[in-house]
Structure formats: C-alpha cells, structure tokens
mmCIF file of the N, C-alpha and C atoms, coordinates in Angstrom:
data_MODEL
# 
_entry.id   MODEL 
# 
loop_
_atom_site.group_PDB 
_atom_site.id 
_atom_site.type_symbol 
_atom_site.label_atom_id 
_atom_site.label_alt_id 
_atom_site.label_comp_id 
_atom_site.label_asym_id 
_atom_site.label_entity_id 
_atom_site.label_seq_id 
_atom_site.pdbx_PDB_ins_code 
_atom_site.Cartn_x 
_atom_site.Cartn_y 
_atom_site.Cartn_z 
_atom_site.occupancy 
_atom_site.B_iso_or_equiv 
_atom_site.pdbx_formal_charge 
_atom_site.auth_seq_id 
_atom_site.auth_comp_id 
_atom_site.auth_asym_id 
_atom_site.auth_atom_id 
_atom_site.pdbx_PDB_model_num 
ATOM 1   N N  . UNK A 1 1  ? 60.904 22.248 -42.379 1.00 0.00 ? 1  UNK A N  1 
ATOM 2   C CA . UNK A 1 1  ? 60.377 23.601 -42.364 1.00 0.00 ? 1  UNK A CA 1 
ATOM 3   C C  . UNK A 1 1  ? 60.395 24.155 -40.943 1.00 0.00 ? 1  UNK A C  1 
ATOM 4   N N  . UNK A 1 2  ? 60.486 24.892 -40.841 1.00 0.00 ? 2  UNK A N  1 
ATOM 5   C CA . UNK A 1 2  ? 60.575 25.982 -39.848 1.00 0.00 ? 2  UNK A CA 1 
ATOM 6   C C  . UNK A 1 2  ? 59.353 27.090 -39.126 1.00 0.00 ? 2  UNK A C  1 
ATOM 7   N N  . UNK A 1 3  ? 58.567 26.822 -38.233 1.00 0.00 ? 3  UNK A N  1 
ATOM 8   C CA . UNK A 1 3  ? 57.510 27.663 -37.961 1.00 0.00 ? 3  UNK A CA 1 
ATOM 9   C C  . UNK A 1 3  ? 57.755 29.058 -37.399 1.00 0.00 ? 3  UNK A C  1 
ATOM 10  N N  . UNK A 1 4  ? 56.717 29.685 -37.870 1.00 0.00 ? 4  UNK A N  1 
ATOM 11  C CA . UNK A 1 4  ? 57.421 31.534 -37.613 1.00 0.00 ? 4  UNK A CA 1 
ATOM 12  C C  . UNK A 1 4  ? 57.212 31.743 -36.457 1.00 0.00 ? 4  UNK A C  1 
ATOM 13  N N  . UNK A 1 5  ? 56.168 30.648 -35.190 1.00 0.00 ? 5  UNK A N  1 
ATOM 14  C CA . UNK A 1 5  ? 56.068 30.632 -34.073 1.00 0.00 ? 5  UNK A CA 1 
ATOM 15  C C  . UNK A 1 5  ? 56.926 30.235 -32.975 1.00 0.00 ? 5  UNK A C  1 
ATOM 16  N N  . UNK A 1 6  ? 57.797 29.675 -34.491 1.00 0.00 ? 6  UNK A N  1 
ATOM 17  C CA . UNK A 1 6  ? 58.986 28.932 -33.083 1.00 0.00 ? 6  UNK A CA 1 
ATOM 18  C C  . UNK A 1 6  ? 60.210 30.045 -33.488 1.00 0.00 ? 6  UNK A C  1 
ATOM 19  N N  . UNK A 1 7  ? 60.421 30.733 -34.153 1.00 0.00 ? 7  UNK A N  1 
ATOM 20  C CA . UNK A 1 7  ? 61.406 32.199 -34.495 1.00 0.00 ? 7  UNK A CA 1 
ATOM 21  C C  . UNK A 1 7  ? 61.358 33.041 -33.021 1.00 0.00 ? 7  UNK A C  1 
ATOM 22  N N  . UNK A 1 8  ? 62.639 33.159 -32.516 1.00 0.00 ? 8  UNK A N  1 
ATOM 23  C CA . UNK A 1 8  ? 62.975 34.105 -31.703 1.00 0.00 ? 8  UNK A CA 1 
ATOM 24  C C  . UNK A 1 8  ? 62.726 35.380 -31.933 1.00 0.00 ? 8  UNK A C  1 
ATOM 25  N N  . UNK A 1 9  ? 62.053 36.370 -31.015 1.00 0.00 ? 9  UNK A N  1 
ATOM 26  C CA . UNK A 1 9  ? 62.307 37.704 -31.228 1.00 0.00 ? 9  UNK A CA 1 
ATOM 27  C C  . UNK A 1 9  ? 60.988 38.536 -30.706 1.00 0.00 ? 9  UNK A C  1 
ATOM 28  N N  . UNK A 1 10 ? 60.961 40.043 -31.160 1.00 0.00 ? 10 UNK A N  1 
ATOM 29  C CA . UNK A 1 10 ? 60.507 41.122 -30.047 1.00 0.00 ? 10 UNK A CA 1 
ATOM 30  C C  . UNK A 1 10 ? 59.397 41.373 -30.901 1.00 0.00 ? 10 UNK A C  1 
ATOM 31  N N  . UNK A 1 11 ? 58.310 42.585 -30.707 1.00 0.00 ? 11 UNK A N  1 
ATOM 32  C CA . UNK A 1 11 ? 57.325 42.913 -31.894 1.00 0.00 ? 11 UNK A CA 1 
ATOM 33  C C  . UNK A 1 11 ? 56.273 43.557 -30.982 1.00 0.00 ? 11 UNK A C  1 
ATOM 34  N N  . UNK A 1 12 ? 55.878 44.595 -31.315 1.00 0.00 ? 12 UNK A N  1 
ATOM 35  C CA . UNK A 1 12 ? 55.016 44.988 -30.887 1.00 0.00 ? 12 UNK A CA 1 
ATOM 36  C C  . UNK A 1 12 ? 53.745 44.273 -31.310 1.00 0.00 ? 12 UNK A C  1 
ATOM 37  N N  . UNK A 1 13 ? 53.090 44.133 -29.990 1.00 0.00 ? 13 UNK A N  1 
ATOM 38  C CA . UNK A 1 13 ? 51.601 43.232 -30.110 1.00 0.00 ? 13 UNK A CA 1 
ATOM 39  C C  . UNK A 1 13 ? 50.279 43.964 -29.675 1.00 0.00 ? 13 UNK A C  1 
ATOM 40  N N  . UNK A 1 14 ? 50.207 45.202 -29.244 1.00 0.00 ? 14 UNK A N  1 
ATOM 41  C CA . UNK A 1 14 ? 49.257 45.799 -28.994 1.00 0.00 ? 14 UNK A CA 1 
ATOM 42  C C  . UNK A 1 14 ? 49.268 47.103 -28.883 1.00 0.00 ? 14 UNK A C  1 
ATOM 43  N N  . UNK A 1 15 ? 48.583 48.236 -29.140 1.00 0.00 ? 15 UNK A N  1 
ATOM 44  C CA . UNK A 1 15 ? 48.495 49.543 -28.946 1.00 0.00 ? 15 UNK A CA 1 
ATOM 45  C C  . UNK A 1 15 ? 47.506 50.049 -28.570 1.00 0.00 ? 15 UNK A C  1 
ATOM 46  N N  . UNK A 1 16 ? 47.561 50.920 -27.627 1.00 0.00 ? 16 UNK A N  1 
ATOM 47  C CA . UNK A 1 16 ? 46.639 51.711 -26.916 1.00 0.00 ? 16 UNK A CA 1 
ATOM 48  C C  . UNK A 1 16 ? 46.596 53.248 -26.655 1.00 0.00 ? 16 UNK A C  1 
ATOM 49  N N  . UNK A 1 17 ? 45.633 53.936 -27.319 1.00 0.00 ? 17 UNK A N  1 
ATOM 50  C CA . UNK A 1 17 ? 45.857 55.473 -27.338 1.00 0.00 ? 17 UNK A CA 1 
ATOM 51  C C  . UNK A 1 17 ? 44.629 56.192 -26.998 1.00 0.00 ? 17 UNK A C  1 
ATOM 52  N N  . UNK A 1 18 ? 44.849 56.847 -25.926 1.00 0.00 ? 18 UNK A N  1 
ATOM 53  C CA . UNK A 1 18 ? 43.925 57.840 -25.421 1.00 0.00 ? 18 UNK A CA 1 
ATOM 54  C C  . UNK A 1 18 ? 43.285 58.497 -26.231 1.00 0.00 ? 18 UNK A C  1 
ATOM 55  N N  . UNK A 1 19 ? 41.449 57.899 -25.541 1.00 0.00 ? 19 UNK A N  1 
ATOM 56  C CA . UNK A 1 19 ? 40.391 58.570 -26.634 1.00 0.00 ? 19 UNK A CA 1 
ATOM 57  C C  . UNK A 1 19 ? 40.290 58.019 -28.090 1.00 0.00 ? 19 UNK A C  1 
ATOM 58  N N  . UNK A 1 20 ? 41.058 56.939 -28.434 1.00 0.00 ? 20 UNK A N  1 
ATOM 59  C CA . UNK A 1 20 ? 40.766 56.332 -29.622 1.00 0.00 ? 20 UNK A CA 1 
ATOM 60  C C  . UNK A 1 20 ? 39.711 54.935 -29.206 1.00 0.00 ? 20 UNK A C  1 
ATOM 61  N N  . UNK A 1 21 ? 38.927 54.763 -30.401 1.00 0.00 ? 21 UNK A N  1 
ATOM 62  C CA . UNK A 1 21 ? 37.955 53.669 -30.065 1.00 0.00 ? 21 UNK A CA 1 
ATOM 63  C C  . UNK A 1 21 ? 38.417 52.217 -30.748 1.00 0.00 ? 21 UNK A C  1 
ATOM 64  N N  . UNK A 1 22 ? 38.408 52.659 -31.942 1.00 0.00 ? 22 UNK A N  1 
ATOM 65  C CA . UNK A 1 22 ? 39.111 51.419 -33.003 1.00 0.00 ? 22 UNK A CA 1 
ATOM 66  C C  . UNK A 1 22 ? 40.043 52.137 -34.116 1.00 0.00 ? 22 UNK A C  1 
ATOM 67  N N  . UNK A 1 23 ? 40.478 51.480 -34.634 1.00 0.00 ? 23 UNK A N  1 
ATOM 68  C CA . UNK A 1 23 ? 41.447 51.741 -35.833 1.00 0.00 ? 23 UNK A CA 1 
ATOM 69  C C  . UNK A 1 23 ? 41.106 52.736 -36.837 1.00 0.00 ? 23 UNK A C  1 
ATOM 70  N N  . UNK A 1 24 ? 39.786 52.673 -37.068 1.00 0.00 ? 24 UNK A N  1 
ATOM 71  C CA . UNK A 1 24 ? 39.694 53.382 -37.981 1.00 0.00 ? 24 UNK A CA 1 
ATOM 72  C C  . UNK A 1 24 ? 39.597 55.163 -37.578 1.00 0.00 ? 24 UNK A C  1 
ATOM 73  N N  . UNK A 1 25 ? 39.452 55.461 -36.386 1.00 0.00 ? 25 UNK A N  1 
ATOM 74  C CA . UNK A 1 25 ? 39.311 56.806 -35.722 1.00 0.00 ? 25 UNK A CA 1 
ATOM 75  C C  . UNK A 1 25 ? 40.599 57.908 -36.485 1.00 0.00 ? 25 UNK A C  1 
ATOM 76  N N  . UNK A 1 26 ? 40.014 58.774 -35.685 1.00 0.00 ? 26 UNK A N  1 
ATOM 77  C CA . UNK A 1 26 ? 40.906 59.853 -36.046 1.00 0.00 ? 26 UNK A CA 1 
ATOM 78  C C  . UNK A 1 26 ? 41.454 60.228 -34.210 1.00 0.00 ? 26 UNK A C  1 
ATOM 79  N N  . UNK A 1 27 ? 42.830 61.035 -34.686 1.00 0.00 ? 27 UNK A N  1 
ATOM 80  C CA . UNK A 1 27 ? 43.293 61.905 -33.012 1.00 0.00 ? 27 UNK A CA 1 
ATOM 81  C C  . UNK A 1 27 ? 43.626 63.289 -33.543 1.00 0.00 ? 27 UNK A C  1 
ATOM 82  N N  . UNK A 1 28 ? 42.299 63.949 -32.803 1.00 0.00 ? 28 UNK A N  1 
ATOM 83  C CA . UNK A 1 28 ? 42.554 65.502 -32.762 1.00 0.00 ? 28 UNK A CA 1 
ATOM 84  C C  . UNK A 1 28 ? 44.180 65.986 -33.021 1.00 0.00 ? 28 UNK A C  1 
ATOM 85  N N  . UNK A 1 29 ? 44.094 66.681 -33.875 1.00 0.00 ? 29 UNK A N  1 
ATOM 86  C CA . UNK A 1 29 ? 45.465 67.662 -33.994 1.00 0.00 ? 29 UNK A CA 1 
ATOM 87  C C  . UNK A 1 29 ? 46.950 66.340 -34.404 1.00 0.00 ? 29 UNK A C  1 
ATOM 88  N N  . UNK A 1 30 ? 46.077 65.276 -35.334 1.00 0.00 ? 30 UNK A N  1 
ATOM 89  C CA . UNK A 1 30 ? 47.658 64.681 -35.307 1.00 0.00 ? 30 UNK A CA 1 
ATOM 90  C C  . UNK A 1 30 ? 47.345 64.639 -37.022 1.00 0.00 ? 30 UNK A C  1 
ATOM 91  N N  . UNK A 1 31 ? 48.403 64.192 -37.814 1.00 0.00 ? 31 UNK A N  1 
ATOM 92  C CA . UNK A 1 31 ? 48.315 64.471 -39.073 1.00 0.00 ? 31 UNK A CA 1 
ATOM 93  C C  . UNK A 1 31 ? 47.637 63.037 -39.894 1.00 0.00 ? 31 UNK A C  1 
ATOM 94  N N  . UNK A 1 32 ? 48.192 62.200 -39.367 1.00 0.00 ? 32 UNK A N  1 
ATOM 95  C CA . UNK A 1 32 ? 47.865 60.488 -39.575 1.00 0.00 ? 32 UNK A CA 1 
ATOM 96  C C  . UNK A 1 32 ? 46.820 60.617 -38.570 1.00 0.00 ? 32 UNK A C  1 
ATOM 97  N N  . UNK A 1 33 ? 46.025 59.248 -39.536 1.00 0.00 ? 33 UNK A N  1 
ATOM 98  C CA . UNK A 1 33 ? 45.340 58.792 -39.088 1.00 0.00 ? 33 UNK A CA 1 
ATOM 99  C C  . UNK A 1 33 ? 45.437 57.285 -37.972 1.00 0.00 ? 33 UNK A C  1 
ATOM 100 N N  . UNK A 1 34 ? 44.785 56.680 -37.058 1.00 0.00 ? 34 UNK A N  1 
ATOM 101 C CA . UNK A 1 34 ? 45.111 55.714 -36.587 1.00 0.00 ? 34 UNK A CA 1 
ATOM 102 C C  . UNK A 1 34 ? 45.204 54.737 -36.950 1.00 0.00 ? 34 UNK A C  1 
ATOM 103 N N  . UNK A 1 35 ? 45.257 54.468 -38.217 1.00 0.00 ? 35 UNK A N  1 
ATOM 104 C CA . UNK A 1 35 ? 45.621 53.044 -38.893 1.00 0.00 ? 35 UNK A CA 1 
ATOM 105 C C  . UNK A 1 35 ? 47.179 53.457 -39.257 1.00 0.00 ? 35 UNK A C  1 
ATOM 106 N N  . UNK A 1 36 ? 47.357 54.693 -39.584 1.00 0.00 ? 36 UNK A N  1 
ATOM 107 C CA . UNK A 1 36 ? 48.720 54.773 -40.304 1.00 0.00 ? 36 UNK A CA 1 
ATOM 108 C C  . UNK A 1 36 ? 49.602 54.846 -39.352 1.00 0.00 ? 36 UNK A C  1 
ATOM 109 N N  . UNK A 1 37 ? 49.420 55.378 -37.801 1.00 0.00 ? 37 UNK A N  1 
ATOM 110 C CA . UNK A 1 37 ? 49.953 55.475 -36.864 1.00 0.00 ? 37 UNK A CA 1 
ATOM 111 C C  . UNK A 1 37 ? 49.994 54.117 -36.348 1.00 0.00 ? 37 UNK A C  1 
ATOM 112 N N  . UNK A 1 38 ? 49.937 53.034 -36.361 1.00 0.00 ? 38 UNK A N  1 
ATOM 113 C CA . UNK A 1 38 ? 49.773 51.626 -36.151 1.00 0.00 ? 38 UNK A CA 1 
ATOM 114 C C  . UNK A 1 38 ? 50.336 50.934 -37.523 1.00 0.00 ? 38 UNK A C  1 
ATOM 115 N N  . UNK A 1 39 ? 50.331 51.391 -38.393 1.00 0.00 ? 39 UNK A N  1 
ATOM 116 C CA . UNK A 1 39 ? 51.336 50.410 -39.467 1.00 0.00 ? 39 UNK A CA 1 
ATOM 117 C C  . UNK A 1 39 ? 52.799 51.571 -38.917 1.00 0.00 ? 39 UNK A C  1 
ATOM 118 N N  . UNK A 1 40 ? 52.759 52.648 -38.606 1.00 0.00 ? 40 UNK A N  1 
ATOM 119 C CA . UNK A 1 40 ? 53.982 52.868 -38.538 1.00 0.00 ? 40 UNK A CA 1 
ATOM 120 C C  . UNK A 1 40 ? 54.731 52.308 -37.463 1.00 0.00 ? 40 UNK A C  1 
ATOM 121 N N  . UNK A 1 41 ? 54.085 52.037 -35.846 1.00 0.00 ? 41 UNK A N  1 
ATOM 122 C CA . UNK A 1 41 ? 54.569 51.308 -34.581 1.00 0.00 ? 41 UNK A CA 1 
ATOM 123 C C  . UNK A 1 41 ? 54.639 50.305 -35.515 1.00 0.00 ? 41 UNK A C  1 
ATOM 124 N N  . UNK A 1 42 ? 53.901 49.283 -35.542 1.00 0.00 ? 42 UNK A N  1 
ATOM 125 C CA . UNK A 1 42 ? 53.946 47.916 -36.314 1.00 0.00 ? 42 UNK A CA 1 
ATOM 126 C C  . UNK A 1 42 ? 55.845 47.693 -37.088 1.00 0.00 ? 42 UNK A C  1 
ATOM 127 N N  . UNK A 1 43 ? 55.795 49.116 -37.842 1.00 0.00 ? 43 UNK A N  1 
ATOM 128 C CA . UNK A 1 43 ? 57.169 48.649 -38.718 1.00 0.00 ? 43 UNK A CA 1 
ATOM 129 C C  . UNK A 1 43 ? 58.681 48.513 -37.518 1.00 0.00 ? 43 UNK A C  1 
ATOM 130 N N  . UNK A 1 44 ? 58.242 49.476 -36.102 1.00 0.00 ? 44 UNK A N  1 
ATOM 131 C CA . UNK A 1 44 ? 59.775 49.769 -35.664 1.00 0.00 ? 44 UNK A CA 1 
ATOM 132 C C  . UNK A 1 44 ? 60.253 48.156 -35.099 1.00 0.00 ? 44 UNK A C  1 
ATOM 133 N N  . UNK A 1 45 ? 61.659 48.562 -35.153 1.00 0.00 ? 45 UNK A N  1 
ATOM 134 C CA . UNK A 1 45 ? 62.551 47.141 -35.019 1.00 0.00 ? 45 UNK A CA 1 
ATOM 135 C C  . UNK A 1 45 ? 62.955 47.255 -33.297 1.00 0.00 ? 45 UNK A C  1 
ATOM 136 N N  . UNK A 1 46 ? 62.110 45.535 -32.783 1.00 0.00 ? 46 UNK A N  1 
ATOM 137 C CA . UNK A 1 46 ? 62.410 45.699 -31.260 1.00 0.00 ? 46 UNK A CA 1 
ATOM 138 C C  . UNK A 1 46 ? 63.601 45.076 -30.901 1.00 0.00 ? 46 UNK A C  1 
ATOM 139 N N  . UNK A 1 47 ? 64.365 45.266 -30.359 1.00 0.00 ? 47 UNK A N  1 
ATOM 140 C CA . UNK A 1 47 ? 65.582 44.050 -29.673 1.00 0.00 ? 47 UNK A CA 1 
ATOM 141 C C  . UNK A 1 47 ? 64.828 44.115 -28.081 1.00 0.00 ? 47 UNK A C  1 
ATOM 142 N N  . UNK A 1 48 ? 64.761 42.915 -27.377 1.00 0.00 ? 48 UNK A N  1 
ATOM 143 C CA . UNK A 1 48 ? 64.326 42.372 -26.432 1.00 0.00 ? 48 UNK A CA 1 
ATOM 144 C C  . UNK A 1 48 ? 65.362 41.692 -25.691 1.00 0.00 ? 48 UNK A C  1 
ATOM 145 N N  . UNK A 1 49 ? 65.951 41.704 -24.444 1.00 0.00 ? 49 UNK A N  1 
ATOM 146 C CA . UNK A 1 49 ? 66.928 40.883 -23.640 1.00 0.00 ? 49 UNK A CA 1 
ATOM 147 C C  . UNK A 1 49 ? 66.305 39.979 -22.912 1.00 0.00 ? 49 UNK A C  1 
ATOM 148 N N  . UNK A 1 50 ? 64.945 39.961 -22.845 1.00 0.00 ? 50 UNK A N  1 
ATOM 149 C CA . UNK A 1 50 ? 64.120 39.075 -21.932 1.00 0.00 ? 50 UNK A CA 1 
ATOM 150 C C  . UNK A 1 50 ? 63.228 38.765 -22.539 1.00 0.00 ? 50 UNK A C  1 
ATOM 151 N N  . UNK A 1 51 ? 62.288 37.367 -22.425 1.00 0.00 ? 51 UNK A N  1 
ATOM 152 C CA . UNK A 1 51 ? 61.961 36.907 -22.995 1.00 0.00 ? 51 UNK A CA 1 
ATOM 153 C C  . UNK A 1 51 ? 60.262 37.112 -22.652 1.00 0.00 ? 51 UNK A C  1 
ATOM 154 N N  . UNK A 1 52 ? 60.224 37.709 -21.425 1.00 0.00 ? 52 UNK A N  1 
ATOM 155 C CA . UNK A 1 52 ? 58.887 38.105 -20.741 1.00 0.00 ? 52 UNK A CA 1 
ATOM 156 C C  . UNK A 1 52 ? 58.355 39.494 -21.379 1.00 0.00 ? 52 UNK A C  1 
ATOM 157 N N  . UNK A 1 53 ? 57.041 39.622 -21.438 1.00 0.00 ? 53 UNK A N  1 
ATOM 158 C CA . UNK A 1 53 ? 56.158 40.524 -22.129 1.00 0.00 ? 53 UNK A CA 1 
ATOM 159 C C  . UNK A 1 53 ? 56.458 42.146 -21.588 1.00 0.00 ? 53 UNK A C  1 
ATOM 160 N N  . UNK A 1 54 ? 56.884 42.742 -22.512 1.00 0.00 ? 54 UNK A N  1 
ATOM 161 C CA . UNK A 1 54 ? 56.834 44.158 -21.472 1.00 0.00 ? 54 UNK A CA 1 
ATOM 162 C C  . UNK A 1 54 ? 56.350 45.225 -22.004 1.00 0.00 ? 54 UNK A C  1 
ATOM 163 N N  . UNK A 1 55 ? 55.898 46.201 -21.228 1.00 0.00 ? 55 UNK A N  1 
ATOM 164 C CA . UNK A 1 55 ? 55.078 47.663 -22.020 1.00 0.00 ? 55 UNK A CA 1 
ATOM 165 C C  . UNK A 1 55 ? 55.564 48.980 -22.173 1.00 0.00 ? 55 UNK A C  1 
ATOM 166 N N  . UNK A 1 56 ? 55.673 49.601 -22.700 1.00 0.00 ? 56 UNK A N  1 
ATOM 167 C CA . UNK A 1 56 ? 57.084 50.573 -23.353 1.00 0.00 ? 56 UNK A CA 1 
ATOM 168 C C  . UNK A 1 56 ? 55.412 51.894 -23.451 1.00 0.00 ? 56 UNK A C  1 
ATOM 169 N N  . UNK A 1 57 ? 56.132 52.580 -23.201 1.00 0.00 ? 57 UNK A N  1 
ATOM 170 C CA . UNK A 1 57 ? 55.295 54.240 -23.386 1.00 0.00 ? 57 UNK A CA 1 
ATOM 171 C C  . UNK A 1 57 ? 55.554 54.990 -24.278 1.00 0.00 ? 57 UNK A C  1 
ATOM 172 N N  . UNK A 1 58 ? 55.024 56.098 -24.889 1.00 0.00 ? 58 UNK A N  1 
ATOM 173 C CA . UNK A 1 58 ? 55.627 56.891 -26.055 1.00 0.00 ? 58 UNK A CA 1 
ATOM 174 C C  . UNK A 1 58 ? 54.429 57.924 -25.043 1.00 0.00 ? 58 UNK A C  1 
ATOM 175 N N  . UNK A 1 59 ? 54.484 59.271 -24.689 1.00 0.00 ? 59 UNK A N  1 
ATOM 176 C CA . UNK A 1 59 ? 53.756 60.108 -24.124 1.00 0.00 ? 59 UNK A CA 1 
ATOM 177 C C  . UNK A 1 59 ? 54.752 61.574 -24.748 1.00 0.00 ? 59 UNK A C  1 
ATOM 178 N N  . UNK A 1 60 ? 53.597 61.904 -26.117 1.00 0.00 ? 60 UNK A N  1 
ATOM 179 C CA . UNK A 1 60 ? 53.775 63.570 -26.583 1.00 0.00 ? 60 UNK A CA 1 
ATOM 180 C C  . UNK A 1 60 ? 52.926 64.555 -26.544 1.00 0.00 ? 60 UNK A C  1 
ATOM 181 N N  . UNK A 1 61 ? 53.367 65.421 -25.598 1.00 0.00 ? 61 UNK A N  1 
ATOM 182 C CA . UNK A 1 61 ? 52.397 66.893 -25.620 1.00 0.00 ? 61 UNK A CA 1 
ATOM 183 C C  . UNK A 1 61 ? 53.043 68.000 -26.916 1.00 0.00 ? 61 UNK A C  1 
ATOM 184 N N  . UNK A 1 62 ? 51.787 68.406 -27.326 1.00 0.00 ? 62 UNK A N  1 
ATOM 185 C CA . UNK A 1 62 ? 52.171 69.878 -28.586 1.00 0.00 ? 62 UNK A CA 1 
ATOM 186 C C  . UNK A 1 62 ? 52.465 69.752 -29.687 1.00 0.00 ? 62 UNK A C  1 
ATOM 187 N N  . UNK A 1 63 ? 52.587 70.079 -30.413 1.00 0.00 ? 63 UNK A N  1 
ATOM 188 C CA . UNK A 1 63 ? 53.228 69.930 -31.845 1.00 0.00 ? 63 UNK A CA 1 
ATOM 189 C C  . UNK A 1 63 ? 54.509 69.566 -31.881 1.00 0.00 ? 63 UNK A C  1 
ATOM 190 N N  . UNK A 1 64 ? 54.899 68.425 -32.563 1.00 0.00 ? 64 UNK A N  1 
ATOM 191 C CA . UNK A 1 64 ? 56.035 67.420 -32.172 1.00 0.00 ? 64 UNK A CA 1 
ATOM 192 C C  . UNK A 1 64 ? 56.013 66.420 -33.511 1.00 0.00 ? 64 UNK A C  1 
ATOM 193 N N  . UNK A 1 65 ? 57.246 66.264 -33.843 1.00 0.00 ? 65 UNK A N  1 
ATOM 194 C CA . UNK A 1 65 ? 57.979 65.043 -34.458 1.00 0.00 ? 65 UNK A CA 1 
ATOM 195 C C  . UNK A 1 65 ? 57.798 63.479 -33.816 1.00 0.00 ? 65 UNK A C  1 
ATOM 196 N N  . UNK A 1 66 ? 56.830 63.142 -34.085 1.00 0.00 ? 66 UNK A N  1 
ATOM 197 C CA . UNK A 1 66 ? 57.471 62.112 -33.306 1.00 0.00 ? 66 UNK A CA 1 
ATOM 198 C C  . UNK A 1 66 ? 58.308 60.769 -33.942 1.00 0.00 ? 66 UNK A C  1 
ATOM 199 N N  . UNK A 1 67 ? 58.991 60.201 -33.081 1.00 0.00 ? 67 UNK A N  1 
ATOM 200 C CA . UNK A 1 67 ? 59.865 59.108 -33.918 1.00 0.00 ? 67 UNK A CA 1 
ATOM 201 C C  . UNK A 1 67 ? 60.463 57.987 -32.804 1.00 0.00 ? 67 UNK A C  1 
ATOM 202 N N  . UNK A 1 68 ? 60.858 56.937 -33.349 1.00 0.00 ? 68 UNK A N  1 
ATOM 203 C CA . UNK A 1 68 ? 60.367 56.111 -32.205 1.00 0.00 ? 68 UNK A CA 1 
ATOM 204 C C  . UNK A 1 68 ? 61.852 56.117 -31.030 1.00 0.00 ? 68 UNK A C  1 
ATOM 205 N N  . UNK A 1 69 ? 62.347 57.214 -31.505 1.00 0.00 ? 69 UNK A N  1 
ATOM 206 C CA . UNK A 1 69 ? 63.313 57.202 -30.452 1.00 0.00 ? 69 UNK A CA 1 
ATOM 207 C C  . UNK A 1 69 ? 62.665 57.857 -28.699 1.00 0.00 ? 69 UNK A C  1 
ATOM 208 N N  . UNK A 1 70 ? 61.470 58.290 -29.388 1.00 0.00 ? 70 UNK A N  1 
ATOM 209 C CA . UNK A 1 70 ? 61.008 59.394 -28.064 1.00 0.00 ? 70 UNK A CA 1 
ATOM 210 C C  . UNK A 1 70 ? 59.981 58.143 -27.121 1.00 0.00 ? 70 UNK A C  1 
ATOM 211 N N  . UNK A 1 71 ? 60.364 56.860 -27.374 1.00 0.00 ? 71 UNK A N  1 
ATOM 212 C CA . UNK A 1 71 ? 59.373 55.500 -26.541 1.00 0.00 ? 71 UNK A CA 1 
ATOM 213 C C  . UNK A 1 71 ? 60.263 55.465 -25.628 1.00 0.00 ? 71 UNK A C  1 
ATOM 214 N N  . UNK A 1 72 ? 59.634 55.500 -24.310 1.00 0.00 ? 72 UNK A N  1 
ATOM 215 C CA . UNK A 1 72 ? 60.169 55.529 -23.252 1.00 0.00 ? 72 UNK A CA 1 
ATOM 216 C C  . UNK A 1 72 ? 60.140 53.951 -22.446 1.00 0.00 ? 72 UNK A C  1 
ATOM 217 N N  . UNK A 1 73 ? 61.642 53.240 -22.704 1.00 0.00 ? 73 UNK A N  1 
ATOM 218 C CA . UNK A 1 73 ? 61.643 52.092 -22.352 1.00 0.00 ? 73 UNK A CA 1 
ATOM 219 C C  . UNK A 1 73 ? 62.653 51.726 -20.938 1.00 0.00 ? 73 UNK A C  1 
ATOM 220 N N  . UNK A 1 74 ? 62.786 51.009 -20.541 1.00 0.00 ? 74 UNK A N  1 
ATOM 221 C CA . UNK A 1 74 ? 63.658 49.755 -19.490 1.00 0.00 ? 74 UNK A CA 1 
ATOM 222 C C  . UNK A 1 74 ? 65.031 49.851 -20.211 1.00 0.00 ? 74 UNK A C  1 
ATOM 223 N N  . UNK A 1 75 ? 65.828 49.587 -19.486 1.00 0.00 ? 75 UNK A N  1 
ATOM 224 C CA . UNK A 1 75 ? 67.220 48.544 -20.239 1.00 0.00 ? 75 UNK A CA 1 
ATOM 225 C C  . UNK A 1 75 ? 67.133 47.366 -20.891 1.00 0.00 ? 75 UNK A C  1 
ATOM 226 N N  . UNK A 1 76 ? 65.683 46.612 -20.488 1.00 0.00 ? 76 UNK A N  1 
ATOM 227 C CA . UNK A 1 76 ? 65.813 45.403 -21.172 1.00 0.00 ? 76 UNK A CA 1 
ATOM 228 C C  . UNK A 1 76 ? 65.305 45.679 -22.827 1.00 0.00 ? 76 UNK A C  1 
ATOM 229 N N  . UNK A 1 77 ? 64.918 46.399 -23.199 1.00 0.00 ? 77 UNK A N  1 
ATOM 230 C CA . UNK A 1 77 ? 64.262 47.023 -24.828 1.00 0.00 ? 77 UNK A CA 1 
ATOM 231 C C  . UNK A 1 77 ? 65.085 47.720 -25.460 1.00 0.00 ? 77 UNK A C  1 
ATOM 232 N N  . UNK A 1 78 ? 65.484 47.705 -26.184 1.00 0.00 ? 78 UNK A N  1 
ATOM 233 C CA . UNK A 1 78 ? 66.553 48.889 -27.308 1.00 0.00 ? 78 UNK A CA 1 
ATOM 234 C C  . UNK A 1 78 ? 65.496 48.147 -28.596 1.00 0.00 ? 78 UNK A C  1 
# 
C-alpha cells in the first residue's frame, strides 16, 4: 500500500483573508460565503517546481470575476 503522505505534489494548505475571523463569516459585498470561497481555493489544481512551501496572493478591488487565473504567483507555481 501506498501512503497519501508519501504522494508527490502541490495543494493549497492555508488561507487568509482580510477581516475574516473563521470560516463560517461572511465578506462584505462578495456573493459566497467563506466556506464556499475555501472549498472553491481548496478545488484549484497546483503544479509546484519546488518542493519548498510558498505563498501565492490573489488581491481584488470592485466588482470582479474572480478566477484563479487572477493569483498572483512566482515561476516556480503554474
């Protein structure tokens, strides 16, 4: 058998959003709530070139689409 700890690969492991307290909150003027906004990060697919921990930004002002092309990363993240 095979442990899912010993599986190669990328994943988002933490999120952090201005003015939110815990999961269950709400963010002024967004349509989702912060649980749904966290199963949706949770689903995107990371490719990683390095094997060291790194922190990627997503920063939207105004009424906006967002989608995870607008995460503002390194060369080492696609």
């Amino acid at each position: 058998r095979v442990l899912l700890a010993s599986l190669p690969g990328a994943a988002v492991t933490s999120i952090n959003i201005d003015g939110v307290l815990h999961e269950f909150d709400t963010v002024p003027g967004v349509r989702e709530d912060v649980m749904q906004i966290i199963l949706n990060i949770k689903g995107i697919a990371v490719k990683s070139y390095v094997e060291d921990e790194k922190i990627i930004e997503l920063d939207v002002e105004g009424p906006a689409e967002v989608t995870a092309g607008d995460i503002l990363t390194d060369s080492d993240i696609e």
